[in-house]
C-alpha positions as CSV (number, residue, x, y, z in Angstrom):
1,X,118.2,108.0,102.1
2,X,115.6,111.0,102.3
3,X,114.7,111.5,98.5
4,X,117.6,113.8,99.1
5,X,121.0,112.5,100.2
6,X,122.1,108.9,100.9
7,X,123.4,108.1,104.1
8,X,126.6,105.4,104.1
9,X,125.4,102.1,105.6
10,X,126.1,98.5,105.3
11,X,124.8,94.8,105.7
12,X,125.9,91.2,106.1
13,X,124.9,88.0,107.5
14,X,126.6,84.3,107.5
15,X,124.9,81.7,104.9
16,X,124.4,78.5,104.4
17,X,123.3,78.1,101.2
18,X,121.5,74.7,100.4
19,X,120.6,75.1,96.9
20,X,122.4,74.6,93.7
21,X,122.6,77.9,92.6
22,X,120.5,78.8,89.4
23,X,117.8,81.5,91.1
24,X,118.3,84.9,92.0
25,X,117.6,85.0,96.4
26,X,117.6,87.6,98.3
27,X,119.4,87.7,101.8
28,X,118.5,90.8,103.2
29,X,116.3,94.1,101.6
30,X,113.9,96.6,101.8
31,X,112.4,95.5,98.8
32,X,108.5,96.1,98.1
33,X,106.7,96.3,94.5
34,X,103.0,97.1,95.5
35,X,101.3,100.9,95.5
36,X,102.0,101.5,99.7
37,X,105.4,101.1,99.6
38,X,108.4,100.3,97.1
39,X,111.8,99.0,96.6
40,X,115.1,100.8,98.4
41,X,118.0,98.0,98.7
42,X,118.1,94.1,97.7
43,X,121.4,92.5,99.3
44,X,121.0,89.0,97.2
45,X,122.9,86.5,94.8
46,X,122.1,86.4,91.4
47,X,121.3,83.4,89.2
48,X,125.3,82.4,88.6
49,X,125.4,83.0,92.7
50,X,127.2,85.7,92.8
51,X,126.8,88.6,95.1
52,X,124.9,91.6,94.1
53,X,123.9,94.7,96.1
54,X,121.1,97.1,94.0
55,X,119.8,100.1,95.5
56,X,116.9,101.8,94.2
57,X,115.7,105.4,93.4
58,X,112.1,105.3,93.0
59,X,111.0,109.3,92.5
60,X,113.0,109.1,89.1
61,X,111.9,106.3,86.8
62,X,113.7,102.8,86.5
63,X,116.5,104.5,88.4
64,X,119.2,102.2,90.4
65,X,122.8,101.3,91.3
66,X,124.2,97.6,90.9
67,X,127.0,96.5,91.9
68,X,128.0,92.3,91.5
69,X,131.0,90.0,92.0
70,X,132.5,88.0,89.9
71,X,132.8,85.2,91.7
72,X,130.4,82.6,93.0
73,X,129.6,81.8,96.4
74,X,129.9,78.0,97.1
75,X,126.7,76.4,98.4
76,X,126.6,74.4,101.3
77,X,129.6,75.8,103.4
78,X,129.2,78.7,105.6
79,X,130.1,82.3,104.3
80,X,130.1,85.8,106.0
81,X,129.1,87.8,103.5
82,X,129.0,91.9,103.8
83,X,127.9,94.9,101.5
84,X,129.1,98.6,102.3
85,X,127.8,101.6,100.6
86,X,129.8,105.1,100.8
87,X,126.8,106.9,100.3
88,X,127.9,109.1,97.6
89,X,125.6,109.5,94.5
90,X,127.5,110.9,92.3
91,X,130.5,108.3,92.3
92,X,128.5,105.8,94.4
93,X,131.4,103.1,96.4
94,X,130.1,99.9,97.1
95,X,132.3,97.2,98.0
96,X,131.4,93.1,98.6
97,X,133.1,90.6,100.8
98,X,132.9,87.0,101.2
99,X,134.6,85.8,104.9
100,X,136.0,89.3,105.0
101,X,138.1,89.4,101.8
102,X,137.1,92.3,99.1
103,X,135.8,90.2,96.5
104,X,134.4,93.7,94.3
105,X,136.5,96.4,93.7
106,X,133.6,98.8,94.6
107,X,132.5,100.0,91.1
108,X,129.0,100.1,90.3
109,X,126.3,100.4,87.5
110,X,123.9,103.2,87.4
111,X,120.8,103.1,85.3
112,X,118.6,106.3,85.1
113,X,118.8,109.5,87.0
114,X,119.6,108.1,90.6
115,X,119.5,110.3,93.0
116,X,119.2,108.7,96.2
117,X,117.1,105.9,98.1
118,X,114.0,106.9,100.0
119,X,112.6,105.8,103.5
120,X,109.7,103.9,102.7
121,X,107.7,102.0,104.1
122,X,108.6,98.2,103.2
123,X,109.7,96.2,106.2
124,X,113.0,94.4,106.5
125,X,113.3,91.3,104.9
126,X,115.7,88.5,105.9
127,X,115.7,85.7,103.3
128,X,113.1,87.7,101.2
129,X,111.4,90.0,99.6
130,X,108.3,91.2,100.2
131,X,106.6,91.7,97.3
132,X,103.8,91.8,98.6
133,X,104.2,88.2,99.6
134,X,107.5,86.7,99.8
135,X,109.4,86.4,96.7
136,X,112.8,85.2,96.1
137,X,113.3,82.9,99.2
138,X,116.6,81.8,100.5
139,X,117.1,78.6,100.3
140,X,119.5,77.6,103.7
141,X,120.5,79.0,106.9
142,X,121.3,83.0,108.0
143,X,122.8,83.7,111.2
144,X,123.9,86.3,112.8
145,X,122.6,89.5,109.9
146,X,123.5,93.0,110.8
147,X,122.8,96.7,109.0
148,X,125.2,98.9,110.4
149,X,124.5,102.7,109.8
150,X,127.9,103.4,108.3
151,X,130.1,102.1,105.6
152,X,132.3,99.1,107.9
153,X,135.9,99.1,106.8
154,X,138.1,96.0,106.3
155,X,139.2,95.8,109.7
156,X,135.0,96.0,110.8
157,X,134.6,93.1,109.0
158,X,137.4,91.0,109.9
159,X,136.7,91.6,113.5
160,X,132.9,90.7,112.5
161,X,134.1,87.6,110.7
162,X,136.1,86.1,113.6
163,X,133.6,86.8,116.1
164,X,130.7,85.3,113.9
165,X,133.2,82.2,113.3
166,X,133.6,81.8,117.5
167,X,129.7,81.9,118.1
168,X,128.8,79.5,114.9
169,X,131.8,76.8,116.1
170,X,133.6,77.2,112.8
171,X,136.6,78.2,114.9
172,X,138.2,77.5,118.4
């Protein structure tokens, strides 16, 4: 986003998870608390490991969009796992998959006055945040993680998904 408008776009990597799930860990964001730069987008699962995708305003105070599954992802198998945002502020659409089955039914939460992200200056995390030092570690294995600049459809990510299964072995 531009402090103005959001732009659709949308993220996803293959996990391994090798944890029992009881901490929140991020998996990809843009996700900084110190005074140079500051949080936009957390792509992470939450302490019951389920997926969760928060995007952030930070010009208006405490300002965000959640959305979350309810359904857990299952440590130590590998899962593709993809967020996609519409864009839209007003009636934000974000939708979650798990090995390219909808697994959200793209509500979302808004606290404050969101209004949209803003390009900041916090670098890419994979398996963090940077806050400023790492915070929220993954715990595993990521392969293969992507931000596309658009919101993928179904048929993106079950393309995505098969590929990813051919290069990781999971499928002949």
């Amino acid at each position: 986003g531009n402090a103005t408008v959001d732009v659709p776009f949308s993220v996803g990597a293959w996990i391994l998870m090798e944890e029992a799930v009881a901490t929140a860990r991020s998996i990809l964001s843009k996700y900084r608390t110190d005074a140079v730069a500051a949080r936009e987008w957390d792509f992470r699962f939450d302490t019951a490991g389920r997926l969760q995708m928060e995007l952030f305003d930070e010009s208006a105070a405490a300002s965000e969009i959640t959305a979350s599954t309810g359904t857990a992802l299952v440590p130590f198998i590998w899962q593709f796992v993809v967020m996609t945002y519409d864009g839209g502020e007003v009636s934000p659409v974000i939708n979650l998959y798990v090995n390219a089955t909808s697994v959200h039914d793209g509500t979302s939460t808004e606290t404050g006055a969101y209004v949209s992200m803003e390009d900041l200056t916090g670098l890419l995390g994979i398996g963090h945040r940077n806050t400023p030092t790492a915070a929220q570690v993954f715990q595993g294995r990521i392969a293969l993680p992507f931000i596309a600049g658009k919101e993928l459809t179904t048929a993106n990510i079950s393309a995505l998904y098969y590929i990813g299964q051919r290069l990781l072995g999971l499928r002949d």
